[in-house]
C-alpha positions as CSV (number, residue, x, y, z in Angstrom):
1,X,71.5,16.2,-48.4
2,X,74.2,15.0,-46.4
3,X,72.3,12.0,-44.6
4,X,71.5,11.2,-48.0
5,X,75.4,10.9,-49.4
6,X,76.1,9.1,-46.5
7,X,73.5,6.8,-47.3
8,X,73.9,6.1,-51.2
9,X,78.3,5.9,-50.8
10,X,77.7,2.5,-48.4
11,X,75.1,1.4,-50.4
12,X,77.4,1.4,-53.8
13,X,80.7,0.0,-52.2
14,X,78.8,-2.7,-51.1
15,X,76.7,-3.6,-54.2
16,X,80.5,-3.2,-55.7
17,X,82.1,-5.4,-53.4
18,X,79.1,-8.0,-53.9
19,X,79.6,-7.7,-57.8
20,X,83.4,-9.1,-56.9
21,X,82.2,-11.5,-54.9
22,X,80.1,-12.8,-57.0
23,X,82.6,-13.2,-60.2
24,X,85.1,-14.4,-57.9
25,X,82.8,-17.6,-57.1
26,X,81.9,-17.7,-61.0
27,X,85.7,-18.3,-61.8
28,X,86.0,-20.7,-58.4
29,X,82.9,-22.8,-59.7
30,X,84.0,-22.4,-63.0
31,X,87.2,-24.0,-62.8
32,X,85.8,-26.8,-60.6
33,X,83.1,-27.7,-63.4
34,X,85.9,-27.6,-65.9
35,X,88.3,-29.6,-64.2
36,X,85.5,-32.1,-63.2
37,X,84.6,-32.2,-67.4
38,X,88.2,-32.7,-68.2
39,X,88.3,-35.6,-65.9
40,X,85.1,-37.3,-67.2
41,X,85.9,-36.8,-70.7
42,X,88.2,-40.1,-71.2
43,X,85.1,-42.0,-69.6
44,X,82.7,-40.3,-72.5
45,X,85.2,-41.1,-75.3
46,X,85.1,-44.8,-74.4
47,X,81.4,-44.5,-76.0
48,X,82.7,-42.0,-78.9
49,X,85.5,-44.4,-79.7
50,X,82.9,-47.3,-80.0
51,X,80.9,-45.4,-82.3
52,X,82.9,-45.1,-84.4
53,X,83.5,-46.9,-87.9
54,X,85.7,-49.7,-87.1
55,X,87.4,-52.8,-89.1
56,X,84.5,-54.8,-89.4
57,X,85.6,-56.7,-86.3
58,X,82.9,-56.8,-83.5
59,X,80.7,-59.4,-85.4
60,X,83.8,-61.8,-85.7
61,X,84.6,-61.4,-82.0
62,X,80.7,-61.5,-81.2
63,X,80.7,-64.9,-82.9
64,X,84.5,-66.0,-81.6
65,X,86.2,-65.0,-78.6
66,X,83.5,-62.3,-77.2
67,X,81.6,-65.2,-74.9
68,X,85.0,-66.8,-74.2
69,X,85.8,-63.5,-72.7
70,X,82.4,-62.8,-70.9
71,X,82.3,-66.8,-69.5
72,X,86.2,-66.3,-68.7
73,X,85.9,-63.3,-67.1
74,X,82.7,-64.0,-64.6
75,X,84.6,-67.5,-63.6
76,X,87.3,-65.7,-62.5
77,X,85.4,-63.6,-60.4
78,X,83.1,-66.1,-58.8
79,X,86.4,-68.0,-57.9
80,X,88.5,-64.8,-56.8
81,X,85.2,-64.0,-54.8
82,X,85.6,-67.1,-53.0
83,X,89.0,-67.1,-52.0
84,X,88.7,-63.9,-50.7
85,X,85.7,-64.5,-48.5
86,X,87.2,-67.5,-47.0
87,X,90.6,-65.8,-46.0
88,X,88.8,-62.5,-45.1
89,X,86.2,-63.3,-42.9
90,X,87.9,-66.5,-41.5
91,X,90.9,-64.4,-40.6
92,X,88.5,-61.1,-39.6
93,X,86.3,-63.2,-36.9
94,X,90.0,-65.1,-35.7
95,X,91.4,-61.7,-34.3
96,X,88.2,-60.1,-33.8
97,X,86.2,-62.6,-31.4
98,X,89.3,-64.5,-29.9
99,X,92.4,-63.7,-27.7
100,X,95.5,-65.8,-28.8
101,X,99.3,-65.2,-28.8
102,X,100.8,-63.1,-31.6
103,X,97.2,-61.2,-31.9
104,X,97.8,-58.1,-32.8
105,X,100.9,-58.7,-35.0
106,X,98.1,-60.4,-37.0
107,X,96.0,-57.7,-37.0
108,X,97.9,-55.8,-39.2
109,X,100.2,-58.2,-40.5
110,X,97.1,-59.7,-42.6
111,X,97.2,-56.3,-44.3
112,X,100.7,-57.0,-45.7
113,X,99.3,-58.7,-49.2
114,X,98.1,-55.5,-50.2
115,X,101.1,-54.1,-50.8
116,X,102.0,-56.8,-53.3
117,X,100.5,-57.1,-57.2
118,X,99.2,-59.8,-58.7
119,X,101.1,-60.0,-61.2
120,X,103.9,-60.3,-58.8
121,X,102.6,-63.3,-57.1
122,X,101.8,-64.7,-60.8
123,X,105.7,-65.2,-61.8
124,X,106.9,-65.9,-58.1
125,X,104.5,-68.9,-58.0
126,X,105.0,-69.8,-61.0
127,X,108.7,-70.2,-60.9
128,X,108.2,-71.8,-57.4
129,X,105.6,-74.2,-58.8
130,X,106.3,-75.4,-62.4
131,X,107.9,-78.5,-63.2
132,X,111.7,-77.1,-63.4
133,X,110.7,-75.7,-59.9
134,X,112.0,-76.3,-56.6
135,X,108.9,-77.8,-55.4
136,X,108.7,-80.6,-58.0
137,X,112.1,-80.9,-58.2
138,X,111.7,-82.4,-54.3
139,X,109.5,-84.6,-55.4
140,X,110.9,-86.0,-58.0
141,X,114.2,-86.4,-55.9
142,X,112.1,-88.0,-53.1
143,X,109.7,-90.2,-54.7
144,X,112.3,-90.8,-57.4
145,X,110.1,-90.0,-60.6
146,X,111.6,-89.3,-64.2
147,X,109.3,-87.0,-65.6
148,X,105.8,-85.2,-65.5
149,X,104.7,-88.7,-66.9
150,X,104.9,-89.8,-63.5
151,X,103.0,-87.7,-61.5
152,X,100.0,-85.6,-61.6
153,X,100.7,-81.7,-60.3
154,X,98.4,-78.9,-60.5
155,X,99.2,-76.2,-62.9
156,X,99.8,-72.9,-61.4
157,X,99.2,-70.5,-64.7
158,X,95.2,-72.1,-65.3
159,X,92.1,-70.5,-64.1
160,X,92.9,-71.8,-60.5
161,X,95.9,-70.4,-60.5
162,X,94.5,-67.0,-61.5
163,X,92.2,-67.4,-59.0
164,X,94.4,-68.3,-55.5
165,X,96.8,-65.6,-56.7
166,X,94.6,-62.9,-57.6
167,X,92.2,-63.8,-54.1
168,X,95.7,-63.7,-51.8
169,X,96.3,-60.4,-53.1
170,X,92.6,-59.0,-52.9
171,X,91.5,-60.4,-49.3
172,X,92.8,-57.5,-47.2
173,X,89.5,-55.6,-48.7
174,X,87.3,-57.7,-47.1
175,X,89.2,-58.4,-44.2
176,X,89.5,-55.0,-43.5
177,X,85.6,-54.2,-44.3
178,X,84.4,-57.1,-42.6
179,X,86.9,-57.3,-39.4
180,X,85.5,-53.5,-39.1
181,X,82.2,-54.2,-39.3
182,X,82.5,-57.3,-36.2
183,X,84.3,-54.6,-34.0
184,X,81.6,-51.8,-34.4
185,X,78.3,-53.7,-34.1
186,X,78.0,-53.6,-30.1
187,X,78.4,-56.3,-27.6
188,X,75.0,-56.2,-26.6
189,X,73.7,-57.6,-30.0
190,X,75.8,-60.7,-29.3
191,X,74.5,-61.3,-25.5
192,X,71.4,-61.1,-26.6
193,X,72.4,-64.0,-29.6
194,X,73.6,-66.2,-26.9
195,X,70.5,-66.0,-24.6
196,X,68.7,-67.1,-27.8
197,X,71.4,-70.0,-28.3
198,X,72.2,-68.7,-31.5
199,X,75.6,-69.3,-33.4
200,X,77.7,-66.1,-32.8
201,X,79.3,-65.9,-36.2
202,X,76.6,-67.6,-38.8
203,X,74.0,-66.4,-36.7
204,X,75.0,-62.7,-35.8
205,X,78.2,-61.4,-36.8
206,X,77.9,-62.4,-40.4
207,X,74.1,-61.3,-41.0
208,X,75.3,-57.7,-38.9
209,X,78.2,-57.1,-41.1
210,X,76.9,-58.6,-44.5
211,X,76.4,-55.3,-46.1
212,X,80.0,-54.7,-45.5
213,X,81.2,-57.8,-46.7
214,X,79.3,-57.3,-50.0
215,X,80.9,-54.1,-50.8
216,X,84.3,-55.2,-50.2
217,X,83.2,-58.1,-52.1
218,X,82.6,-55.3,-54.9
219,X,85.9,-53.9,-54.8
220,X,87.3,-57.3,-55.2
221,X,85.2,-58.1,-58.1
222,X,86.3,-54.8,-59.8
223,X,90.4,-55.1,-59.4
224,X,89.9,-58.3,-60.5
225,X,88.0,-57.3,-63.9
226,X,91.0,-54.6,-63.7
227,X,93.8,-57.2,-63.6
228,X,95.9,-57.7,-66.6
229,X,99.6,-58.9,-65.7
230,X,97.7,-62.0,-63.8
231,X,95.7,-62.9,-66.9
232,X,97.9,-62.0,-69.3
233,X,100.9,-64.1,-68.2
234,X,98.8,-67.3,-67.3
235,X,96.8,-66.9,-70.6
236,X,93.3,-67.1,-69.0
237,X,91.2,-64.6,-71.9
238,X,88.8,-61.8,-70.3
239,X,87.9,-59.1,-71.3
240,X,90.5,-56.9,-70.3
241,X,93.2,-59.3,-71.4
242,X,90.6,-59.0,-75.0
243,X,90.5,-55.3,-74.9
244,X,94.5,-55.7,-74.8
245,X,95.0,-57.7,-77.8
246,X,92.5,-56.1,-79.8
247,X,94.0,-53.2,-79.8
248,X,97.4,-53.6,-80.1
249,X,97.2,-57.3,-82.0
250,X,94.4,-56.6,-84.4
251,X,95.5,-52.6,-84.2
252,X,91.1,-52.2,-84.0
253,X,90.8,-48.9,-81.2
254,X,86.9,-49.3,-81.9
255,X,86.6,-52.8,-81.8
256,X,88.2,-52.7,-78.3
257,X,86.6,-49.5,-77.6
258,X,83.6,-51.7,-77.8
259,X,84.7,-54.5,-75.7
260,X,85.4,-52.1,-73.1
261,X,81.9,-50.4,-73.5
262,X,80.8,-54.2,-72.9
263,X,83.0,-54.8,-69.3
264,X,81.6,-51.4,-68.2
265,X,78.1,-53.3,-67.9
266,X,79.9,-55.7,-65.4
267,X,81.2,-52.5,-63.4
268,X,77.7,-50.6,-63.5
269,X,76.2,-53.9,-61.9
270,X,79.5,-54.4,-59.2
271,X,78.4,-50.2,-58.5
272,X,74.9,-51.0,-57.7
273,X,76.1,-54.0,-55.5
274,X,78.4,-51.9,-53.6
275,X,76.1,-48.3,-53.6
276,X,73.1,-51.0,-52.1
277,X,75.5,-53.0,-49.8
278,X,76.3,-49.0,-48.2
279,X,72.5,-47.9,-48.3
280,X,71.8,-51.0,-45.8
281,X,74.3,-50.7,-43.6
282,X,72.1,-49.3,-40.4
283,X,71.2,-51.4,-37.2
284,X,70.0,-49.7,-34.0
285,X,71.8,-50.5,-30.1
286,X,69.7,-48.6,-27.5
287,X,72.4,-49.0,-24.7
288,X,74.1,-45.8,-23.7
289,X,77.8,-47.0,-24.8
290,X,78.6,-49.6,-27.7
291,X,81.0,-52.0,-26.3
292,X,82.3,-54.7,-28.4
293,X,82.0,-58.3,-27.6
294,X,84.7,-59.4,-25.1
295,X,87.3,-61.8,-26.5
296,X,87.3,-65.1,-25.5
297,X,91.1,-66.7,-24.8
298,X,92.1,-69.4,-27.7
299,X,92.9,-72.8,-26.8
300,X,93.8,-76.1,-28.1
301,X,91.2,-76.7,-31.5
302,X,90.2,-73.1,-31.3
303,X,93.8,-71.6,-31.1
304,X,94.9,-74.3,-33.9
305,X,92.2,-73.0,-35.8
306,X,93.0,-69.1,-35.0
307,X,96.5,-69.8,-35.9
308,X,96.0,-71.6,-39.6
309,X,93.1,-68.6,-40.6
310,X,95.8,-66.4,-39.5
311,X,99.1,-67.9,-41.0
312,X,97.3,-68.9,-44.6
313,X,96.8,-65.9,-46.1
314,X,99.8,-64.4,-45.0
315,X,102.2,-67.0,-46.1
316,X,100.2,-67.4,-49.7
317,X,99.9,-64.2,-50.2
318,X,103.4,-62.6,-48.7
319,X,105.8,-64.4,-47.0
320,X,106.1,-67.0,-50.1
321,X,106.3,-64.5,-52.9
322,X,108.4,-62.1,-50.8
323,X,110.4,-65.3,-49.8
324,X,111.1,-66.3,-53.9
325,X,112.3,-62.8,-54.6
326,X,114.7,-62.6,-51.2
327,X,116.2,-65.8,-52.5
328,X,116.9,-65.0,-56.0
329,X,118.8,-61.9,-54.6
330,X,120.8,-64.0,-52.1
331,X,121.6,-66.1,-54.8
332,X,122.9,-63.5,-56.8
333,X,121.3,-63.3,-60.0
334,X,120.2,-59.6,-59.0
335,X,122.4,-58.1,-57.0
336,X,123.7,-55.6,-60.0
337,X,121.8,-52.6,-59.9
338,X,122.2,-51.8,-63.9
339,X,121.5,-48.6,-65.6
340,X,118.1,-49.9,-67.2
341,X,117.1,-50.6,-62.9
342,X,118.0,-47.1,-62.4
343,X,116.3,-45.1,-64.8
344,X,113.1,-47.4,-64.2
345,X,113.5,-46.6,-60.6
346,X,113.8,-42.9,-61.7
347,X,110.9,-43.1,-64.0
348,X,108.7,-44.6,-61.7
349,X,109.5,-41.7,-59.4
350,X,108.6,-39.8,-62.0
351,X,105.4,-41.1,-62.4
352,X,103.8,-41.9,-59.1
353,X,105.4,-38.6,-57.6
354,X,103.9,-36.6,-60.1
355,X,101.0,-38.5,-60.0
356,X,100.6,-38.2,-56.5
357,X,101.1,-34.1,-56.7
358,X,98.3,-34.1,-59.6
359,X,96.0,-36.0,-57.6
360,X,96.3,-34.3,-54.1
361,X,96.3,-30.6,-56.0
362,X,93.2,-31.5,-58.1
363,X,91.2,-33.1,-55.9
364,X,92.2,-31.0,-53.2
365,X,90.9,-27.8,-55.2
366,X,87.4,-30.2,-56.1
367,X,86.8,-30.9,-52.6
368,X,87.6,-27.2,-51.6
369,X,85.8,-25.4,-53.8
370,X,82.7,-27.5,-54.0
371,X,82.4,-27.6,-50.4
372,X,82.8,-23.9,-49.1
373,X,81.9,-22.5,-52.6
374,X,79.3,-24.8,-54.6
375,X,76.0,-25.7,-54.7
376,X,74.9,-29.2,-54.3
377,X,74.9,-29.8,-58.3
378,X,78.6,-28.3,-58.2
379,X,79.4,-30.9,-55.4
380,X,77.8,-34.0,-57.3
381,X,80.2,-33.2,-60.4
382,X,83.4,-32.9,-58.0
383,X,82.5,-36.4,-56.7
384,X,81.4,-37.6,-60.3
385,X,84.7,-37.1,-61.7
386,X,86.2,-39.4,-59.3
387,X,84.6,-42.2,-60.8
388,X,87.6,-43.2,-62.6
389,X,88.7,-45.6,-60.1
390,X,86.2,-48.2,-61.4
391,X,87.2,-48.4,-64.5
392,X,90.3,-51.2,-65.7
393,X,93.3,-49.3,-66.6
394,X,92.9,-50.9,-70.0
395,X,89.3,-49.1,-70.3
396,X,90.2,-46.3,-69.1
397,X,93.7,-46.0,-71.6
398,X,91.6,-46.1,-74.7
399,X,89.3,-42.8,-73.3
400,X,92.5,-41.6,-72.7
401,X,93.8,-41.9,-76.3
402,X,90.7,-40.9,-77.8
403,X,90.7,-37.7,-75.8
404,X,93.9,-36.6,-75.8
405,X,93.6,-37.4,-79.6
406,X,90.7,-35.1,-79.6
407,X,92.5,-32.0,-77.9
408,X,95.3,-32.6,-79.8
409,X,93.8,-32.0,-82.9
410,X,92.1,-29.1,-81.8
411,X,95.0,-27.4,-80.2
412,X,97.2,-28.2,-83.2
413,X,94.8,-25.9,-84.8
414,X,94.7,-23.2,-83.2
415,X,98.3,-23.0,-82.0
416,X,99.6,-23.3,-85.5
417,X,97.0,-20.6,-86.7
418,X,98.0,-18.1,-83.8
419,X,101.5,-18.9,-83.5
420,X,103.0,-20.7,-87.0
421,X,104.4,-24.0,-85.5
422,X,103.2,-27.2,-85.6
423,X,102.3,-29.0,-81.4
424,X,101.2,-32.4,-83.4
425,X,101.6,-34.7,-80.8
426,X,102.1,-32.7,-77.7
427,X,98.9,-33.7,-76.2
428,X,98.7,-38.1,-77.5
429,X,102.1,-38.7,-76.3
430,X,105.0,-38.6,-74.1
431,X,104.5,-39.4,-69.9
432,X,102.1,-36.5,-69.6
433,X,99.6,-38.9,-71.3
434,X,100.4,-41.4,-68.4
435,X,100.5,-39.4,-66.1
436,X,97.0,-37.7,-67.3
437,X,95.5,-41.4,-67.1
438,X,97.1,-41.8,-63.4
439,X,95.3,-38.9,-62.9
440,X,91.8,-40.0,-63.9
441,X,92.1,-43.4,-62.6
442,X,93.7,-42.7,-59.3
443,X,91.8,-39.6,-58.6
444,X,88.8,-41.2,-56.4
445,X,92.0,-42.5,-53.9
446,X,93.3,-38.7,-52.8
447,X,89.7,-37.4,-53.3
448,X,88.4,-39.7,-51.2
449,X,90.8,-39.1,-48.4
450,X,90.4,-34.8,-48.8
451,X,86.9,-35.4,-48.6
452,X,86.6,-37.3,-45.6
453,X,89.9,-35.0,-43.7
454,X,87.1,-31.6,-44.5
455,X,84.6,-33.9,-42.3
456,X,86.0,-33.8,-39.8
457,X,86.6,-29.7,-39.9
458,X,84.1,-27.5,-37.9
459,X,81.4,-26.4,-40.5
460,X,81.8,-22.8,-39.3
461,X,85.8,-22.6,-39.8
462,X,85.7,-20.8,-43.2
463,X,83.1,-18.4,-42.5
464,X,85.2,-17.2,-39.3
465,X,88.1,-16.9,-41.3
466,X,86.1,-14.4,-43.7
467,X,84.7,-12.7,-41.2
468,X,87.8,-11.9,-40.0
469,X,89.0,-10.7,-43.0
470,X,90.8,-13.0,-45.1
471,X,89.9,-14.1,-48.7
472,X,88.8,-17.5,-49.9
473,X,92.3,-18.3,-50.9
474,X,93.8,-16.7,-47.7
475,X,91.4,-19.0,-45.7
476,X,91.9,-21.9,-47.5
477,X,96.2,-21.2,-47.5
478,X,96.6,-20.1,-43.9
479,X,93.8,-21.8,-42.3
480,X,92.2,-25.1,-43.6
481,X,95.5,-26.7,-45.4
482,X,97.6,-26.7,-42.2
483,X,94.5,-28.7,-40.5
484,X,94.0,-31.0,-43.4
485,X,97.8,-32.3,-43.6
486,X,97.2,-35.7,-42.3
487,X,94.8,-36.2,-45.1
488,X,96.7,-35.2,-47.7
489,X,99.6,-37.0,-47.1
490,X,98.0,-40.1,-46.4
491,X,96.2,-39.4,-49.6
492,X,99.3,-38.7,-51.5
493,X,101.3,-41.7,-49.8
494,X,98.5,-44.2,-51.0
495,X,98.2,-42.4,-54.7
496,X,102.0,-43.0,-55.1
497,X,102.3,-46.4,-53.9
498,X,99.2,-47.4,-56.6
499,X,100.7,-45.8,-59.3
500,X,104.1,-47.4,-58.7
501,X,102.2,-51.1,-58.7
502,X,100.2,-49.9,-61.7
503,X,100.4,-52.0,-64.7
504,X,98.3,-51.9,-68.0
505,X,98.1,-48.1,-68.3
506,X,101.7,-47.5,-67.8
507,X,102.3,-50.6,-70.7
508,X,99.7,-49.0,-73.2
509,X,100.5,-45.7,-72.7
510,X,104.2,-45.0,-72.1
511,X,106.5,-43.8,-74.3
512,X,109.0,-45.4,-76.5
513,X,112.3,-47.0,-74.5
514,X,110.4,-45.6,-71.5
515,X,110.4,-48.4,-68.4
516,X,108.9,-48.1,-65.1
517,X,109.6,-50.5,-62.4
518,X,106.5,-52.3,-63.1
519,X,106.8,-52.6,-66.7
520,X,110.7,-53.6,-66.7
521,X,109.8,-56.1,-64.1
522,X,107.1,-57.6,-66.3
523,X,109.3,-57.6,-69.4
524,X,111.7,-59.9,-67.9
525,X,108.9,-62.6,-66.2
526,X,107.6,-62.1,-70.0
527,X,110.5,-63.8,-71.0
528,X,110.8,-66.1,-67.5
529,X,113.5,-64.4,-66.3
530,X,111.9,-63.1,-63.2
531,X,115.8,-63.8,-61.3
532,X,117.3,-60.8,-62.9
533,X,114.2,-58.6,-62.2
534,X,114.1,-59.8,-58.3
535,X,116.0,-56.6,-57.3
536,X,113.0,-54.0,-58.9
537,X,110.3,-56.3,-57.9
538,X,111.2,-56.5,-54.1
539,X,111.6,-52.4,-54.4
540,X,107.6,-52.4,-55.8
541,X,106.9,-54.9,-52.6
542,X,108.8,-52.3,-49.9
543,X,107.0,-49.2,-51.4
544,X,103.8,-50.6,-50.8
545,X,104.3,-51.5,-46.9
546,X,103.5,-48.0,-45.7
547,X,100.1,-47.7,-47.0
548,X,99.6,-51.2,-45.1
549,X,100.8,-49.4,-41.7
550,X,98.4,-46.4,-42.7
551,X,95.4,-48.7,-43.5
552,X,96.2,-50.5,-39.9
553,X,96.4,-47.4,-37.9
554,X,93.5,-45.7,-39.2
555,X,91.3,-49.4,-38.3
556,X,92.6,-48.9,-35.1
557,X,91.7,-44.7,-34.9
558,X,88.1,-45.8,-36.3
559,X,87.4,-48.2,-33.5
560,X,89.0,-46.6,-30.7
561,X,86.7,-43.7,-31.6
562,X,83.5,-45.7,-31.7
């Protein structure tokens, strides 16, 4: 009888301690799926907004503006495409195959117009540019011409315009795919090009790293479908600038519900591009070690040539811009930092800091949970949820409205039943709602950069940690966060710095009298007085230098390590 007790008392604890175990990864899982649903559910009530009984207005902008919108739209990205191919692979293949002075200040200085928006560039070139501008204002003092009768000058806010300004902005993306993708196919592939008298870079090189290319092509092709302060300020009509000013102009939420259900056809196809681009990138190199090709030293049509690729996109897309706001602040028109410039500045804080807690705490739980606790179903909702990212900000608000105005609803319900008071409005407005949609849109960035930090984690580090006898959160507190800091802070740094650039969310969605940096800095080139907003524009510039640096140093980490 007593070998029996001793028998059945194990046998219970541990069916007990397996029940806990079990309903503790219920409520892990749980959470995860809910969080993930919560994320989607601004996506999902794009469709449920379109649905809906409207104003009668889709068949008018069918027959009027809809086509102007599609034609507008794909223009711009064929031309933004092209811009950004030429200064991105021009200026990959320059520091890549050659050896020249000022080389690896290049490298990373060709990063730089990344940390700049579009919109930015739009009202720096176009004060720079336009007829009261300095530029024709040398000409006309040169050649001695009266008026624009005179002369012919290109017009900076046209589709050209939209195109150079948003394709200087966008480049780095490809540079940075494509100048990766020359330094880590090996050396050997090249040889074996030159004993077959082939062209290194239309004959190798580009053919190698074409998948690449293409899906940082992608990426371009969706921020530009995302762009807004671009469009909007030199009037070129797509379908984001559409979605815009049916909603607030015609005051139709379905109507640009379904305009927005439209554009996310063009980001399905721009997915596929990208997920096939990814699923292609594979090429085999039998030699034991793969050593790049060996530089070859620049000189005299070859260093010229080095130099402009270089130079170009830096000075178009950085030095010039950054150049027009330095002035204005030398000149004094924006030296006084004013009480609206402060609270902006605060309120951007606001915004990208909490945006950037959100973001790292949400996606860091995700990635956690579904990694060490999921199944693979569990794991491909995590990484669904992320999906935000590729929708416009513009898309993305509407889902946002429609949602929040969904839960609001609901909770207004129940909270006055259970409690007697009235939460109208808690959940539809205010800068939770913005920073919510900062939340969905932004969370692919710090998921993305979690996920790929857990990579690089031994796959047996949590089960060691159980074993040993600490708990799920335990292990996750004492052991896995400490390891995983250079992720998240990287993932947090590039989180804030996109939601301080970010635009048409923060306009749709913010509260009344409530003015980021971006939005007071587009309020004033609104009404083309970009001098007195020089001051908060230059701050948006600085903020997003560090994520440049990051971008730079992890190109470098990646092919060291190959």
């Amino acid at each position: 009888m007593v070998t029996e007790v001793s028998q059945t008392f194990p046998d219970t604890s541990t069916r007990a301690a397996r029940r806990r175990s079990k309903d503790g990864n219920r409520l892990w899982t749980g959470a995860t799926a809910l969080i993930s649903l919560l994320l989607l559910a601004p996506i999902f009530s794009v469709f449920v907004a379109a649905s809906g009984d409207g104003q009668g207005n889709w068949g008018h902008l069918v027959d009027t503006v809809l086509p102007r919108y599609v034609a507008n739209t794909l223009i711009l990205m064929l031309g933004v495409g092209g811009v950004t191919l030429i200064f991105g692979i021009s200026s990959a293949w320059a520091v890549t195959r050659y050896d020249f002075p000022g080389r690896r200040f290049f490298e990373w200085a060709l990063l730089l117009p990344a940390a700049i928006p579009a919109y930015l560039i739009a009202y720096t070139y176009t004060d720079f540019l336009e007829y009261a501008g300095p530029v024709q204002g040398l000409l006309r003092d040169i050649f001695g011409w009266q008026s624009a009768r005179d002369y012919w000058f290109p017009e900076i806010r046209s589709m050209g315009g939209a195109m150079l300004v948003i394709g200087a902005v966008l480049y780095p993306y490809v540079y940075m795919m494509t100048r990766t993708a020359f330094l880590l196919t090996p050396g050997s592939l090249f040889e074996a090009g030159l004993l077959a008298r082939r062209n290194l870079l239309f004959g190798i090189a580009l053919p190698l790293a074409r998948p690449a290319i293409i899906a940082g092509l992608a990426l371009v092709m969706m921020e530009t479908i995302s762009d807004f302060g671009t469009v909007e300020y030199f009037a070129v009509r797509t379908l984001t600038l559409g979605i815009f000013n049916v909603w607030l102009g015609m005051n139709d939420l379905t109507a640009a519900a379904q305009i927005a259900c439209f554009a996310f056809l063009f980001i399905l196809a721009l997915l596929a591009i990208e997920l096939h681009a990814r699923s292609r990138r594979r090429y085999s190199d039998t030699s034991k070690k793969a050593v790049p090709l060996k530089r070859l030293r620049a000189r005299g049509v070859s260093l010229a040539g080095c130099l402009i690729a270089c130079i170009a996109p830096i000075a178009v897309g950085f030095l010039l811009p950054v150049g027009v706001l330095l002035s204005f602040i030398l000149r004094g028109y924006s030296l006084d930092v004013t009480p609206q410039v402060v609270d902006a500045g605060v309120n951007s804080l606001i915004v990208s800091g909490g945006t950037a807690l959100l973001v790292i705490g949400v996606a860091g739980f995700l990635v956690f949970v579904s990694t060490y606790r999921g199944g693979p179903m569990l794991k491909r909702l995590a990484a669904l949820s992320a999906v935000g990212y590729a929708f416009p900000g513009t898309i993305l608000a509407i889902g946002v409205v429609t949602a929040a105005g969904a839960l609001d609803s609901g909770a207004v319900a129940v909270l006055r039943d259970w409690l007697g008071f009235d939460f109208r409005g808690w959940f539809s407005s205010g800068v939770g709602l913005v920073l919510f949609a900062c939340l969905v849109r932004f969370q692919a960035v710090g998921y993305g950069a979690i996920s790929a930090g857990i990579q690089r984690l031994p796959p047996n580090l949590m089960n060691a940690s159980r074993v040993l006898g600490h708990g799920f959160g335990a292990s996750l507190r004492k052991v896995v966060l400490p390891l995983m800091r250079g992720s998240i802070l990287a993932g947090g740094l590039l989180v804030f710095v996109d939601v301080m650039k970010e635009l048409p969310m923060t306009l749709l969605l913010r509260p009344f009298n409530f003015e980021t940096l971006a939005t007071y800095v587009y309020q004033y080139a609104k009404d083309e007085l970009l001098e007195q907003a020089a001051m908060p524009a230059l701050m948006i510039v600085i903020a997003g230098i560090g994520p440049v640096m990051l971008m730079n140093a992890a190109l470098r980490r990646l092919t060291r390590g190959s």
